[in-house]
Legacy VTK file of the C-alpha trace (Angstrom):
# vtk DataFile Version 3.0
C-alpha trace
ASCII
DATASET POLYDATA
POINTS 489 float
0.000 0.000 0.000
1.230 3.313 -0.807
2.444 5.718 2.014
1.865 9.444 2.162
2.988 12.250 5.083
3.105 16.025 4.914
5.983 17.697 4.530
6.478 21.923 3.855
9.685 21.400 2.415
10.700 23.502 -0.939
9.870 21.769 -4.219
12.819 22.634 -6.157
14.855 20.463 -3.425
12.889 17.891 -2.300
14.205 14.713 -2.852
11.796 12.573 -5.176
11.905 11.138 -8.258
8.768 12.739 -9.550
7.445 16.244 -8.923
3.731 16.886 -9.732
3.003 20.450 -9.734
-0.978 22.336 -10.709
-1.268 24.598 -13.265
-4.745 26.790 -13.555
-5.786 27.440 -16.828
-5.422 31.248 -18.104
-6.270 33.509 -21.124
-2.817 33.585 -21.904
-1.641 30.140 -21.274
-1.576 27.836 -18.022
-0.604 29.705 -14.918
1.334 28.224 -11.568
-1.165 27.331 -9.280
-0.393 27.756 -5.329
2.234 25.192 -4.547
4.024 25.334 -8.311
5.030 29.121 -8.246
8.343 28.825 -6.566
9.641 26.715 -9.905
9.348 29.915 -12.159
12.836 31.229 -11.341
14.213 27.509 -11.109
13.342 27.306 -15.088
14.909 30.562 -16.123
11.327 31.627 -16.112
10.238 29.550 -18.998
8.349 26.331 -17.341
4.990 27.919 -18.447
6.165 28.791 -22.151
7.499 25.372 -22.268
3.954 23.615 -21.324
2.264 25.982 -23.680
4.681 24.809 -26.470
3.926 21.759 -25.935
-0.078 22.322 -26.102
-0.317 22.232 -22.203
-3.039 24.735 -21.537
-4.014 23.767 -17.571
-7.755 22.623 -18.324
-9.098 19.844 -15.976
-7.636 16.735 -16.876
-4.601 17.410 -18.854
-0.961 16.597 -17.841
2.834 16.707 -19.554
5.801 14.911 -18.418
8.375 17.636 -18.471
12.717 16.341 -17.939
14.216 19.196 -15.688
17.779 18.671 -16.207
19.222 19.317 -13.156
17.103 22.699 -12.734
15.585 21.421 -9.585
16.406 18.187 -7.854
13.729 16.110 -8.600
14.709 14.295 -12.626
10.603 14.831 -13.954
8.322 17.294 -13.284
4.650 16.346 -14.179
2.358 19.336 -14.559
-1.282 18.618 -14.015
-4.229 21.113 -15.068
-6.451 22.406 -12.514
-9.086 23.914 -14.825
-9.893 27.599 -14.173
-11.383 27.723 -10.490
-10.286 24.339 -8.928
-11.924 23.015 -5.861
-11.718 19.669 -4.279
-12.786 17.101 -6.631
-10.511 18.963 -8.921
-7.749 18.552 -6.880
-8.062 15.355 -5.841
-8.144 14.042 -9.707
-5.419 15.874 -10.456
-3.234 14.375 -7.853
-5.073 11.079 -8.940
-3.838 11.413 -12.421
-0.266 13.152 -11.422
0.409 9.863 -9.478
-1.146 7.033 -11.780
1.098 8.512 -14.821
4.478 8.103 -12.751
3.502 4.361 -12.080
7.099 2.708 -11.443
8.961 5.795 -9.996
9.660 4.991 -5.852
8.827 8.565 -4.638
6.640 11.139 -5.741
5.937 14.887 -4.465
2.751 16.741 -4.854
3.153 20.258 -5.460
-0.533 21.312 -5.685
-2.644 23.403 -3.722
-2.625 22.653 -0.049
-3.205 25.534 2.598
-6.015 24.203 4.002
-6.455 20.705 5.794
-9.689 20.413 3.510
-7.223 20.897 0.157
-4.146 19.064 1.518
-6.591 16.363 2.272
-8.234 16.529 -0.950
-4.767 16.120 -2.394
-3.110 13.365 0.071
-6.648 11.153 -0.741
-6.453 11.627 -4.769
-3.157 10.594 -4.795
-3.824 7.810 -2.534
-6.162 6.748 -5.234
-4.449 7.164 -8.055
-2.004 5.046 -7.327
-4.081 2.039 -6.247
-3.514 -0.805 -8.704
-4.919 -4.642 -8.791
-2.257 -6.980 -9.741
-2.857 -10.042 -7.512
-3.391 -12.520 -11.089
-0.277 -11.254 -12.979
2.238 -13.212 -14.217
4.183 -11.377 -16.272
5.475 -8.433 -14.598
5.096 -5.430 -17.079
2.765 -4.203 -15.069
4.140 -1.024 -13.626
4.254 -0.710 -9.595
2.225 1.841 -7.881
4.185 4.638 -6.396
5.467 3.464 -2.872
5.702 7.164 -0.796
3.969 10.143 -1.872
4.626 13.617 0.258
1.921 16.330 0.165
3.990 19.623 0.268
1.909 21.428 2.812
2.455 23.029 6.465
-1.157 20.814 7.435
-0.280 18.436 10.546
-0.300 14.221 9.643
-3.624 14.225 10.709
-4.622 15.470 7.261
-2.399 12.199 5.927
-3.842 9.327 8.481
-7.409 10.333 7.695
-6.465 10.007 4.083
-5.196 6.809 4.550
-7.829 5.628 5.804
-10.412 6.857 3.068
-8.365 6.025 0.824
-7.739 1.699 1.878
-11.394 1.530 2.706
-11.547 2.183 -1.066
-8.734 0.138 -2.262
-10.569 -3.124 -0.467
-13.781 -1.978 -2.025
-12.232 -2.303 -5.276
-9.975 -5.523 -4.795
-13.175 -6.903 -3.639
-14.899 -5.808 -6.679
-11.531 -6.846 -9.023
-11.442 -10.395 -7.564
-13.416 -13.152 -9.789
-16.204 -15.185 -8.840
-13.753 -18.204 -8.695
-12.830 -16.465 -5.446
-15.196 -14.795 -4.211
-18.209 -15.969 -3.023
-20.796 -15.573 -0.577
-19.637 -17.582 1.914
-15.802 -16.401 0.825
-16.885 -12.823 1.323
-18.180 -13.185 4.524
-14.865 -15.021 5.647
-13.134 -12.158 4.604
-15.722 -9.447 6.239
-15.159 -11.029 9.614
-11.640 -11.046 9.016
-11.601 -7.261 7.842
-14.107 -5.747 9.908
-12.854 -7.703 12.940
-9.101 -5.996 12.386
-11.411 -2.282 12.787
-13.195 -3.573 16.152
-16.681 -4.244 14.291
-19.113 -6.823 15.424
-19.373 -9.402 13.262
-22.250 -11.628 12.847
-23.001 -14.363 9.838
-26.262 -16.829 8.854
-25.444 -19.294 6.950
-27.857 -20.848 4.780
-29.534 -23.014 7.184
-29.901 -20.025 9.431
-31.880 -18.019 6.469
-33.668 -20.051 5.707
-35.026 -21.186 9.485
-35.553 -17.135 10.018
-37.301 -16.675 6.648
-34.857 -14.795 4.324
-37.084 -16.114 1.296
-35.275 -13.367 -1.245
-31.853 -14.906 0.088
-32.749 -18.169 -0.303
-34.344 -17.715 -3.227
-31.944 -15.801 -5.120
-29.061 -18.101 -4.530
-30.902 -21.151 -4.590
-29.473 -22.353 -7.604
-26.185 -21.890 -7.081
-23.479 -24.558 -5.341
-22.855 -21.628 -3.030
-25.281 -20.656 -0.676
-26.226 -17.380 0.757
-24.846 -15.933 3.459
-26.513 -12.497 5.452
-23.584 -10.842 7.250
-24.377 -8.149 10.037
-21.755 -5.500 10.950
-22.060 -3.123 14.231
-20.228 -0.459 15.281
-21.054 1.607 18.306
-19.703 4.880 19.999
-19.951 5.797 23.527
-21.345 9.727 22.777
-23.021 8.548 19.863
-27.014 9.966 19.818
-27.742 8.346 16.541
-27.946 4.711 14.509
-27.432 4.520 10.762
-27.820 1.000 8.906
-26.747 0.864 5.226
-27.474 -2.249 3.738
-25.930 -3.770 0.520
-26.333 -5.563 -2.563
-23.758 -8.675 -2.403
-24.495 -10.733 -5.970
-21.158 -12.177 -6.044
-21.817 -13.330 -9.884
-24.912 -12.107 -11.670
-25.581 -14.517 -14.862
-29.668 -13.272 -15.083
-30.454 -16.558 -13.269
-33.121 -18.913 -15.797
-33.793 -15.039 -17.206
-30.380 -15.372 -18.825
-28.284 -12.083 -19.291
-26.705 -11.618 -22.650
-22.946 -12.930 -22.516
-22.451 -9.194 -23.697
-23.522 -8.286 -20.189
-22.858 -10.532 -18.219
-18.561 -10.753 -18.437
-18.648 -7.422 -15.508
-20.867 -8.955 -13.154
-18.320 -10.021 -10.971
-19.045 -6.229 -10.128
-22.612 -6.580 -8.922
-21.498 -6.748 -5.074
-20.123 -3.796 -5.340
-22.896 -2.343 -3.154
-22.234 -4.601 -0.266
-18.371 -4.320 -0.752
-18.884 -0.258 -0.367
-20.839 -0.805 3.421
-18.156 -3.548 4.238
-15.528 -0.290 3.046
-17.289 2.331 4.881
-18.463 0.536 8.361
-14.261 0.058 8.363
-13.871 3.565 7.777
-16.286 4.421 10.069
-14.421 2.556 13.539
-11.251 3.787 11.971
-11.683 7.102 12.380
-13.871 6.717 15.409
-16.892 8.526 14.213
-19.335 9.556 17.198
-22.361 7.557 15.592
-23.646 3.749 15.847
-23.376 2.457 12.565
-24.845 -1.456 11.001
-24.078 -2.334 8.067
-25.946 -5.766 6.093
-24.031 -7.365 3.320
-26.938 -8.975 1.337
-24.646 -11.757 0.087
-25.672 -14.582 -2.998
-24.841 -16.079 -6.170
-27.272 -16.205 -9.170
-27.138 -18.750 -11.533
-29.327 -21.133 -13.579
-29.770 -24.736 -12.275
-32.533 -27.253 -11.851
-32.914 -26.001 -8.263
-33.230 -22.548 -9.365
-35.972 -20.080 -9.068
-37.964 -19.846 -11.775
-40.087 -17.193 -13.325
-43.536 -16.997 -11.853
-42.425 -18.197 -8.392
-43.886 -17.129 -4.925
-41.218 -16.476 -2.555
-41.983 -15.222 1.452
-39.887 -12.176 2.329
-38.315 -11.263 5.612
-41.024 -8.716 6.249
-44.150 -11.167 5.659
-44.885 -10.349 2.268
-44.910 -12.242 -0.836
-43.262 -11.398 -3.937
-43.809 -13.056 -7.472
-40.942 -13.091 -9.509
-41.574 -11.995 -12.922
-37.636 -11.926 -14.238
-34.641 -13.623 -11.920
-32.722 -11.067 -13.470
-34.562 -8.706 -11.277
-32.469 -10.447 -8.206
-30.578 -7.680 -6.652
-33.905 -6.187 -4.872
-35.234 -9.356 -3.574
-31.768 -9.808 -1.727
-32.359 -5.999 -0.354
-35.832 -6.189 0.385
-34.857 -8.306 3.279
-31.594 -6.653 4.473
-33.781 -4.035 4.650
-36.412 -5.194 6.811
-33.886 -7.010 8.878
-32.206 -3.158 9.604
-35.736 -1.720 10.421
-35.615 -4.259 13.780
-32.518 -2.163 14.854
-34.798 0.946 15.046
-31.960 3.202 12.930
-32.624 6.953 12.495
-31.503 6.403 8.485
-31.516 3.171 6.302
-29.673 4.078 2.999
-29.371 1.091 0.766
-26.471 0.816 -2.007
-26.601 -1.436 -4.847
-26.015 -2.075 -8.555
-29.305 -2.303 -9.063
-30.798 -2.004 -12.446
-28.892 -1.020 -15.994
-32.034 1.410 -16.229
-29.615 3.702 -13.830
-26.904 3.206 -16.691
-29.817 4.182 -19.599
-31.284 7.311 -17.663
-27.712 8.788 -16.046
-25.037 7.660 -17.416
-21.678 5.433 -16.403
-20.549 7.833 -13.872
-23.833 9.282 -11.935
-25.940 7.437 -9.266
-29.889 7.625 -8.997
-30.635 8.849 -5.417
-34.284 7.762 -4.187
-36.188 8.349 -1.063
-38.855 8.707 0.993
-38.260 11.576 2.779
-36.785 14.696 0.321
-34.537 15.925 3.130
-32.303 12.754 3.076
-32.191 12.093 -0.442
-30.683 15.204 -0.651
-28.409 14.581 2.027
-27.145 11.584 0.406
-27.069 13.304 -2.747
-24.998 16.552 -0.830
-22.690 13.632 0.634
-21.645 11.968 -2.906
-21.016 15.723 -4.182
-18.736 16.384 -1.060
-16.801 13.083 -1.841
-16.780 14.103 -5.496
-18.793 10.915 -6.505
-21.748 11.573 -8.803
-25.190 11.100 -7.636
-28.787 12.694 -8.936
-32.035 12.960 -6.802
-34.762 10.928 -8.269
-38.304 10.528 -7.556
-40.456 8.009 -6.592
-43.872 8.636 -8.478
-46.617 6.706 -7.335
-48.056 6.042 -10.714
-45.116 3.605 -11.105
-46.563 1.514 -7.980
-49.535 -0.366 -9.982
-46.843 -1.746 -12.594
-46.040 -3.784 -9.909
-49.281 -5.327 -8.809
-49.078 -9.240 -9.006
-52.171 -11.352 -9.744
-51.082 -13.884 -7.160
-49.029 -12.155 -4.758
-48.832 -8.984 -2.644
-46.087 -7.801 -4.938
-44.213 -8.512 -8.414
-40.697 -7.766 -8.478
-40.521 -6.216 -12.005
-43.424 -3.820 -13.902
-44.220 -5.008 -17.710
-42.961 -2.047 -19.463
-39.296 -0.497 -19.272
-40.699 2.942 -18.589
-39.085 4.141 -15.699
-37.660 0.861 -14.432
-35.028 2.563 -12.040
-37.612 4.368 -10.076
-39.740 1.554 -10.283
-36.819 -1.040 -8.795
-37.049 1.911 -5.750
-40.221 1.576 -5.356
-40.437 -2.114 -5.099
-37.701 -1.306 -1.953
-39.691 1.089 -0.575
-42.690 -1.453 0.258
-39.928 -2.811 2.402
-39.618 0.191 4.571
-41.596 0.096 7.719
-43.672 3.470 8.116
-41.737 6.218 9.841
-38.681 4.837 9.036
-36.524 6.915 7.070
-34.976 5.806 4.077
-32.470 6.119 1.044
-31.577 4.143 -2.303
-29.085 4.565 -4.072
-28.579 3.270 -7.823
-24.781 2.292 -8.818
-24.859 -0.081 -11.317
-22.654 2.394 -13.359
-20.160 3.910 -11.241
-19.308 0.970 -9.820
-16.704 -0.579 -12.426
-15.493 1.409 -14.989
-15.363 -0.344 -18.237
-13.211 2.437 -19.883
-9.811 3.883 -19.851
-8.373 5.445 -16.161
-9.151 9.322 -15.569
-8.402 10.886 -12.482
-8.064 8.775 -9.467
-10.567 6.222 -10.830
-8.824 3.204 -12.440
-10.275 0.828 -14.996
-12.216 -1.951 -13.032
-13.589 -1.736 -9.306
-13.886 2.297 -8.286
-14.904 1.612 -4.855
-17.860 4.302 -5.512
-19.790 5.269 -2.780
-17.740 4.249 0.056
-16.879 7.335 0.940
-20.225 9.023 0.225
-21.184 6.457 2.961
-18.852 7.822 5.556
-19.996 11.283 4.694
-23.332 10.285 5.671
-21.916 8.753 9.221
-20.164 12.393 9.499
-22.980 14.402 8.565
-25.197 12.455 11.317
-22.440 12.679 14.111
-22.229 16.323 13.966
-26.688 16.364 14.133
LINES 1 490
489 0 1 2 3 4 5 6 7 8 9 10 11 12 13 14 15 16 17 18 19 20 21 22 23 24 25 26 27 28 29 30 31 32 33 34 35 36 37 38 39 40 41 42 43 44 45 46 47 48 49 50 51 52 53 54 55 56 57 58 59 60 61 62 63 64 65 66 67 68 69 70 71 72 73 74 75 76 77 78 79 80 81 82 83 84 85 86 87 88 89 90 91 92 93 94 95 96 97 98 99 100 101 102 103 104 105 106 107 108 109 110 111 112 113 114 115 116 117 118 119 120 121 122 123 124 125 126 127 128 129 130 131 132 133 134 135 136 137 138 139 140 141 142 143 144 145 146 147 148 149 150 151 152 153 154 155 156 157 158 159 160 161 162 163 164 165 166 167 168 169 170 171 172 173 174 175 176 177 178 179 180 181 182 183 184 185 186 187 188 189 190 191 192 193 194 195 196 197 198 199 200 201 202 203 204 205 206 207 208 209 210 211 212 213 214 215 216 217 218 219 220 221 222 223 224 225 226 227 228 229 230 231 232 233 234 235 236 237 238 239 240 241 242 243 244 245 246 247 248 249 250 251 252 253 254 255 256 257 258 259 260 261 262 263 264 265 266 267 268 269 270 271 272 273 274 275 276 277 278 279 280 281 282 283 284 285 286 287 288 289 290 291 292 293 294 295 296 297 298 299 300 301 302 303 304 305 306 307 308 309 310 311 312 313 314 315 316 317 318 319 320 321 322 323 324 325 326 327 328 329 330 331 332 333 334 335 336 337 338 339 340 341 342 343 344 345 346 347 348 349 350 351 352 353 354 355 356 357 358 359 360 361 362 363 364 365 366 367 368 369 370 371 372 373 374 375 376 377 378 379 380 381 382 383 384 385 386 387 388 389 390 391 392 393 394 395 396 397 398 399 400 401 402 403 404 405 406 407 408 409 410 411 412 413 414 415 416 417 418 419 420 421 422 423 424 425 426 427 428 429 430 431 432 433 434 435 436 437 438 439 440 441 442 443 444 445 446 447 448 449 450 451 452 453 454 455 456 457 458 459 460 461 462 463 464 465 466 467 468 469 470 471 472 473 474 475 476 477 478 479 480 481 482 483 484 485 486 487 488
């Protein structure tokens, strides 16, 4: 795992094999952000002129590898744009970005803005990120190793650093949890390794087996991963604090392979889906987070855990299963799995009497359709959280929209035979739909939140920013911003 500390020291001496240095973009060519301006005079004055002749302009997302021979210690500079007014999220990609392109060096120094603990943080956490990699199944070692120290050139104290730490490895096990194939991880497999992680943070750790679930009436659990060789599991997580006034539970979507079930996914969709726990992997990452840095709240987290796959024991289309809560749900489409996992995580969190339930899951591709790769839905049933949540994910920089819940959507759902169907007829609106379905699940005067991921949760594409290709880890720390913002009520 990659180190960082704080250091104030002057970045035309430091000794590091990389410098990365913000520029802001200007109307006459990139400018030195704070943090970059002492190089000016170590370049004869011409470090900006030579970015610009090189097409460097300082807009978001750009970067040039500059040689300095000898004209300050470090042997690269690395010049990262900032964009015209950057603020956080900015900062933390850049550093992201800075840090993933000088994969291999031993050492590198972040020159970028960093007065405040908020921006130094910002910084320290992005670069953190960036230089996360997953190489556990290589053989053939080309692959690049992650930077092993960064320094943050700032006069903040190594608090700043240790609370970036910890952000940022609750995010790098989010995403090796989300890298690692189903050939290794599955239910029972992840909650091994949840007892194992969360009991290393001090969390309660409690796991039903299959036996268990099905004794206590999980009937979306059982049903679900009924047709797989390995069972369900239900893992509970509990954290409390002695001056704590309020309880969150989050609970999360754990389909540790999704192949559709007898509704059979297109192969084209279905080679990812080693991603559709990423929801479960998130409140795993953030209850850790959340003991770590000893947040004044009582936090539970359910990992909703199952495989789904086709078998002559599995569910099949027009089946009757009993939920947690009493109800009965027909299943119209096994593909439509991940909400009969959640609809009893979340009546199980309802016993603990929680001030907030916030759900995360890769729910439906709907969320992919209507927002794109990189933005969550947000539902609720009270406006006041969903935009909380929705505040949260913009405060961690991770993209989330407020959706509603119309009731219209609620008779799609009626079932001829059952209290409940899990899917409506028509695609209209299927990602507020899916939220509805949840929302029968929510005991009256409960207060509640869904969130949609099934986008930002693996990125399919090239790396940008601090977000590699694969697991992102999305939401984690959205999660923890919710435990923050509910410590300070």
């Amino acid at each position: 795992m990659t180190t960082v500390r704080l250091n104030s020291a002057d970045p035309v001496s430091i000794d590091t094999d990389a410098l990365i240095v913000g520029f802001r973009s200007g109307q006459d060519g990139p400018v030195p952000a704070v943090g970059a301006q002492a190089l000016g005079s170590a370049f004869g004055g011409k470090l900006a002129a030579s970015l610009d002749a090189v097409g460097f302009t300082g807009k978001a997302g750009e970067l040039a590898k500059l040689p300095t021979f000898g004209s300050i210690t470090a042997p690269l500079l690395v010049a990262v744009g900032l964009g015209d007014s950057p603020d956080l999220e900015a900062l933390r990609r850049a550093a992201g970005a800075g840090v993933r392109s000088v994969a291999g060096q031993s050492k590198a120094a972040l020159a970028l803005p960093a007065d405040t603990a908020e921006e130094a943080e910002a910084v320290a956490l992005g670069g953190l990120l960036g230089a996360y990699t997953f190489s556990r199944y290589r053989t053939d070692g080309d692959q690049k190793a992650p930077v092993a120290e960064l320094t943050v050139l700032s006069g903040q104290g190594e608090a700043v650093a240790e609370r970036a730490s910890v952000l940022a490895e609750s995010v790098a096990l989010v995403r090796d949890l989300v890298n690692t194939p189903p050939s290794d991880l599955w239910p029972a497999r992840f909650a091994e390794l949840a007892e194992q992680e969360g009991g290393k943070a001090g969390l309660t750790v409690e796991v039903l087996d299959e036996r268990q679930l099905k004794e206590d009436g999980y009937g979306g659990l059982i049903g679900v991963g009924q047709g797989s060789s390995n069972p369900p599991r239900l893992v509970r997580l509990s954290y409390s604090h002695p001056e704590a006034s309020k309880t969150l539970a989050f609970v999360g979507k754990g389909i540790t392979f999704d192949s559709g079930g007898l509704s059979l996914k297109p192969s084209a969709s279905m080679d990812w889906m080693k991603s559709d726990m990423g929801g479960a992997g998130a409140v795993l990452g953030a209850l850790i987070g959340i003991a770590r840095l000893g947040l004044p709240v009582n936090a539970i987290g359910y990992l909703c855990l199952a495989e789904n796959l086709p078998s002559g024991t599995a569910q099949r289309p027009s089946d009757v299963i009993h939920s947690y809560s009493g109800k009965t749900v027909e299943v119209l489409d096994t593909d439509a799995e991940g909400r009969l996992v959640l609809m009893d995580g979340i009546a199980r969190a309802a016993e603990d009497r929680p001030d907030l339930i916030v759900d995360v899951a890769t729910l439906t591709g709907a969320q992919i359709v209507s927002l794109g790769w990189r933005t969550a839905g947000v539902m609720a049933n009270d406006d006041a959280v969903r935009e909380l949540v929705v505040e949260a994910a913009g405060a961690a920089g991770e993209g989330a929209w407020g959706m509603p819940l119309p009731e219209e959507l609620r008779k799609g759902l009626d079932s001829a035979v059952a209290d409940i169907a899990n899917l409506q007829p028509e695609r209209w609106g299927s990602m507020l739909a899916a939220g509805i379905f949840l929302k029968e699940f929510v005991p009256d005067g409960v207060r509640w939140a869904h969130i949609d991921m099934a986008g930002p949760a693996y990125n399919k594409g090239e790396p940008y920013g601090y977000i590699p290709k694969g697991g992102t880890g999305a939401f984690t720390r959205t999660l923890i911003g919710v435990a923050e913002r509910h410590a300070s009520i």
